[in-house]
ZAMARGU-4260 file (C-alpha; in steps of 0.2 Angstrom, whole numbers, plus 5000, padded with zeros to 4 digits):
<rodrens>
0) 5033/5143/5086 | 5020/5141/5070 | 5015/5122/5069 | 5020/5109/5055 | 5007/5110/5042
5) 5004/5092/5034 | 4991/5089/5022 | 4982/5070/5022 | 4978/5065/5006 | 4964/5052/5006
10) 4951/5044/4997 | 4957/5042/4979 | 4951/5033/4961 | 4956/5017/4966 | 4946/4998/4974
15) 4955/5003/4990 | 4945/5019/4993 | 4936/5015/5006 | 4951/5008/5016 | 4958/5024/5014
20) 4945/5032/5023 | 4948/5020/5038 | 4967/5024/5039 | 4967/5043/5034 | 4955/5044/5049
25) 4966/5032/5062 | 4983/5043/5055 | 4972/5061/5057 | 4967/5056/5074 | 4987/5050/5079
30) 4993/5067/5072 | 5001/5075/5086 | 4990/5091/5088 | 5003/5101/5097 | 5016/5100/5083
35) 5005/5099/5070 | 4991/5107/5058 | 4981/5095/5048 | 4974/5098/5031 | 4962/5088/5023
40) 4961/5083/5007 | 4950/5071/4998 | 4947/5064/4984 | 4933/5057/4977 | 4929/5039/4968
45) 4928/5047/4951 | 4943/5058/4956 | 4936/5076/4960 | 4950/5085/4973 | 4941/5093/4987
50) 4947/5103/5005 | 4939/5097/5018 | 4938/5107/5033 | 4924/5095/5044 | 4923/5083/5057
55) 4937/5070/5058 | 4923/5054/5062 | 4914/5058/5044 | 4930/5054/5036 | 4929/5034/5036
60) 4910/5034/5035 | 4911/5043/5017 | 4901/5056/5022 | 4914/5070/5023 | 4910/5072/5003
65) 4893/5081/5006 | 4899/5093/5021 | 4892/5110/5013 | 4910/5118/5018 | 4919/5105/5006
70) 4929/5116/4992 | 4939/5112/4976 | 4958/5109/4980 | 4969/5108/4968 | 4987/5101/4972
75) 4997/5112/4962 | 5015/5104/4953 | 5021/5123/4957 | 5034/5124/4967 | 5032/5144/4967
80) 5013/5137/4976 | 5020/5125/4988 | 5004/5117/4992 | 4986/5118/4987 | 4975/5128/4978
85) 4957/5128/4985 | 4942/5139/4976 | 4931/5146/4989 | 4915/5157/4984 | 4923/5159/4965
90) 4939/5165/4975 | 4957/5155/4974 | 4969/5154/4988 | 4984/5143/4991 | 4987/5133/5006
95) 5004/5132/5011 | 5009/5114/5015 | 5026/5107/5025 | 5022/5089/5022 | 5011/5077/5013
100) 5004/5060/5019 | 4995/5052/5007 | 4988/5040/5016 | 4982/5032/4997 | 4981/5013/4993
105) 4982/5006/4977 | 4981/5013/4959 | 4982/5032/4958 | 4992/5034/4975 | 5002/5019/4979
110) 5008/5019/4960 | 5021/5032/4958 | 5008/5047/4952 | 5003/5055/4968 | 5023/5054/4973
115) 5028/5062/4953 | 5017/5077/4958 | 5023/5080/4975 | 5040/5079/4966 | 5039/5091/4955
120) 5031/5103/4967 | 5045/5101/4978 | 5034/5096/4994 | 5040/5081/5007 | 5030/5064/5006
125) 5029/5050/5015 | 5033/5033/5011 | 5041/5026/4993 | 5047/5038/4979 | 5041/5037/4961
130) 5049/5022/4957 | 5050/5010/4970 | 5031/5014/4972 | 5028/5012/4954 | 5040/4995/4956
135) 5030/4987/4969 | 5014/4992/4964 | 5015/4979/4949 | 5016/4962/4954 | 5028/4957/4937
140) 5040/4968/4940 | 5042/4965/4959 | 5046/4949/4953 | 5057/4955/4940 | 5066/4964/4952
145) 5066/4952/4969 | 5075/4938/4956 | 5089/4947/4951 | 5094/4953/4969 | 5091/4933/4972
150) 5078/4933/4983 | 5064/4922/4980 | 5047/4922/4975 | 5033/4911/4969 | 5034/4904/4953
155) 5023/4915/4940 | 5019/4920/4924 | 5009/4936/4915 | 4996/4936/4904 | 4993/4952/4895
160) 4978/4961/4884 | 4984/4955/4871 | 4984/4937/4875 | 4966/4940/4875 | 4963/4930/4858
165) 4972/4915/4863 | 4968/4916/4882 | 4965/4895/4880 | 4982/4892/4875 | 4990/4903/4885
170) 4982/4897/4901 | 4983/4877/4897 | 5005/4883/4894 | 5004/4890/4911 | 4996/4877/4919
175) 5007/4865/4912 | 5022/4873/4920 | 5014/4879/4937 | 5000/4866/4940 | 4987/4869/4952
180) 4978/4874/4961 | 4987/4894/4956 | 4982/4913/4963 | 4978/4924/4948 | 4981/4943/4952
185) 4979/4960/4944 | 4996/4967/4943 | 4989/4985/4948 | 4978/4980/4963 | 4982/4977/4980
190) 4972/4971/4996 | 4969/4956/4987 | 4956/4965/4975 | 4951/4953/4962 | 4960/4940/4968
195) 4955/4923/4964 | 4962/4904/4967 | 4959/4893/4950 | 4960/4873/4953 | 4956/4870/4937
200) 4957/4874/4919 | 4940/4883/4918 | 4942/4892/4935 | 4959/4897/4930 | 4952/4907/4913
205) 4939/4914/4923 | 4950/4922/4937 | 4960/4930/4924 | 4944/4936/4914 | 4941/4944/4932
210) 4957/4949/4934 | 4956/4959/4917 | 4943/4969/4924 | 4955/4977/4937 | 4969/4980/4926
215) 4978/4975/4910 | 4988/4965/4917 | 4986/4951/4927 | 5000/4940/4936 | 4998/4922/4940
220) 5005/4911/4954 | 5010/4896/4961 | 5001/4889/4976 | 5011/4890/4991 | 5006/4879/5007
225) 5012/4886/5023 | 5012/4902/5033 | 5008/4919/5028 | 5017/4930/5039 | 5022/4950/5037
230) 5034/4962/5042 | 5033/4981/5045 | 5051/4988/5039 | 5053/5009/5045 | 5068/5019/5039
235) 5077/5028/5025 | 5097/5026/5027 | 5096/5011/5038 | 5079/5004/5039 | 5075/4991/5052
240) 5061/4978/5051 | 5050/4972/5068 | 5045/4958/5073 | 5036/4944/5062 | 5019/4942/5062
245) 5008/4930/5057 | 4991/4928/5049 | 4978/4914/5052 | 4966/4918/5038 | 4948/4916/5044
250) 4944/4914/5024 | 4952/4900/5013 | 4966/4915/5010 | 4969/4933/5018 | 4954/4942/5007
255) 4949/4959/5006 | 4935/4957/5018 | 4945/4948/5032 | 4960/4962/5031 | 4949/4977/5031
260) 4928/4972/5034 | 4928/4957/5046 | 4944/4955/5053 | 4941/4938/5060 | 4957/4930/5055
265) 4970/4929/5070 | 4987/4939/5071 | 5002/4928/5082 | 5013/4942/5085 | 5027/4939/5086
270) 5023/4922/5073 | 5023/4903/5079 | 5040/4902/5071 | 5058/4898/5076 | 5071/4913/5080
275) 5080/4906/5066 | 5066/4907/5054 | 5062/4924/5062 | 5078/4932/5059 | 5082/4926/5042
280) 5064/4936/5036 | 5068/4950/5045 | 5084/4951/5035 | 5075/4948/5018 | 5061/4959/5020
285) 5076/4973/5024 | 5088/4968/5009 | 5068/4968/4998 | 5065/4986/5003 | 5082/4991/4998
290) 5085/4983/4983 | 5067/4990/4976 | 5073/5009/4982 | 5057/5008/4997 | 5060/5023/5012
295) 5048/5026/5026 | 5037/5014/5029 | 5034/4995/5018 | 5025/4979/5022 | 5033/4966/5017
300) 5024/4948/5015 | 5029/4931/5015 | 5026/4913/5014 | 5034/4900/5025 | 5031/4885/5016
305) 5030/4869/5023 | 5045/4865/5016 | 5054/4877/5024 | 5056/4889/5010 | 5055/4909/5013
310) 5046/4913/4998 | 5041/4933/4997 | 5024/4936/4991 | 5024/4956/4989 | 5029/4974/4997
315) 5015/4987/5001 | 5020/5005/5000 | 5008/5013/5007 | 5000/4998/5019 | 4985/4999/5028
320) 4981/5010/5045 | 4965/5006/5049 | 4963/4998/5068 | 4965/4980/5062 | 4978/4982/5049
325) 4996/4972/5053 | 5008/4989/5049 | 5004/4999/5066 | 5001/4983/5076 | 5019/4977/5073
330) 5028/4994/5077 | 5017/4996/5091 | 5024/4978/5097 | 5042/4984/5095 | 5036/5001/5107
335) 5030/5013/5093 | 5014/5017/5098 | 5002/5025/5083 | 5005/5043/5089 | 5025/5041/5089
340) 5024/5032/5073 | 5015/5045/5061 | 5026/5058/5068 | 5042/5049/5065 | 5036/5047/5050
345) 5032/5063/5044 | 5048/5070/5055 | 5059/5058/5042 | 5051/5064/5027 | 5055/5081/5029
350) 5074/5078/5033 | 5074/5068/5019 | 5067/5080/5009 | 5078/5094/5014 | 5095/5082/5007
355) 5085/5080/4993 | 5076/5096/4988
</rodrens>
């Protein structure tokens, strides 16, 4: 029987490029090589396409770009092509393709484009469609969205490009109304990339000037004192959430470099939190991923204040698989063990696809 051929897309034009490298290599390496035939595919910083047929281990060191045997890949929108177009030695040749992974965080993969191509060429996916991915990418509309199905949020406000010429009075209205200290965020970048906290009037335009550099958008929140805690949710028709975790930040909040470089903070899982408290995230993060359309896989993160409020913070799409990262560590906890999970995964893509398609 002829094996499963999934590509793994990886790498991408995005601030989350090189986490990408660490999870593509911890999903390749989980891929269940009996059932399986892995194609690799990635994709430069300034967003060249190449097939790479080399070692698994050069993937998360970056070093898999210079492998003489790399070739250009397209990833064709054809259907009539189902899969990807590589140039070898000035000749073309299409790679068949069951199933993509795009094991891509942040703009460019975790937005909605990656998933519109893989739509129009007709090719399973994993994880969120266009518009959920699209929806939870953006921090304003997440919002947006999470307040109408009544579930709450922190309190926030936008500030656009063209609040540029009056950033002043823009930020001292915003102040006014959230007070500090606040967290100022691109809308378009996840992994906390250019994340800053303002405690003050002149912080607050600086973060949003740094914000700015990151996207054209940028979303600005209240503070919220309490627990940050997370949720792997898994499914498409009825999605199911694991247990709770929770994050002791090493940093003064859950940064870049302590999610994916250091990773000194602790993970409690399950949290240090009551089974009341426990179940009623478990059930928001569920109700989340379906009212914002998510399938396959989500993270869903939260704030316990110390209040008691279950305040949401955000949804990741495509959330990290690298050997520290709080997705595989809660479904391993519930039993799914990292080898089980990717193929459940890309098992529940293609059924999907084949009501779809």
């Amino acid at each position: 029987m002829a094996k499963i051929r999934v590509a793994v897309l990886f790498g991408g034009v995005s601030s989350e490029h090189d986490v990408s490298l660490l999870s593509a290599e911890n999903v390749i390496r989980s891929i269940p090589k009996d059932k399986y035939e892995v194609l690799c595919i990635g994709i430069t910083k300034k967003g060249r396409w190449l097939y790479y047929p080399g070692d698994v281990s050069e993937i998360s060191t970056g070093a898999w770009e210079q492998d003489p045997d790399c070739t250009a890949a397209i990833l064709s929108p054809d259907p009539l092509h189902g899969g990807v177009i590589t140039i070898e030695n000035g000749e073309t040749y299409i790679k068949k393709v069951d199933v993509v992974f795009p094991v891509l965080h942040g703009r460019n993969g975790e937005d909605g484009r990656i998933q519109g191509i893989l739509e129009m060429a007709r090719i399973p996916y994993v994880g969120c469609g266009v518009l959920s991915s699209a929806v939870c990418m953006d921090k304003g509309m997440t919002h947006i969205t999470l307040e109408h199905y009544g579930i709450q949020t922190a309190k926030w406000a936008c500030v656009q490009q063209r609040d540029l010429n009056r950033l002043d009075e823009k930020c001292v209205a915003i102040a006014e109304t959230l007070g500090f200290p606040l967290f100022v965020k691109p809308a378009n970048a996840g992994s906390s990339v250019g994340v800053n906290k303002a405690v003050d009037l002149e912080s607050l335009k600086d973060a949003v000037q740094i914000a700015f550099t990151h996207d054209e958008k940028v979303v600005i929140e209240e503070f919220i004192a309490g627990r940050e805690l997370e949720v792997a949710v898994f499914g498409y028709d009825a999605p199911f959430a694991s247990y709770v975790g929770e994050i002791e930040p090493a940093a003064e909040f859950y940064d870049y470099d302590d999610k994916y470089v250091n990773g000194t903070s602790k993970l409690h899982i399950p949290a240090r939190i009551s089974d009341a408290d426990s179940d009623r995230i478990r059930e928001i993060a569920v109700r989340a991923y379906q009212a914002l359309g998510c399938r396959g896989l989500s993270r869903v993160d939260f704030f316990l204040s110390n209040d008691g409020s279950i305040i949401l913070n955000e949804i990741n799409t495509m959330p990290g698989f690298t050997n520290i990262s709080m997705y595989p560590k809660l479904m391993e906890h519930l039993g799914m063990q990292q080898s089980y999970l990717v193929d459940k995964l890309i098992e529940q893509a293609m059924d999907n696809a084949m009501r779809t398609y």
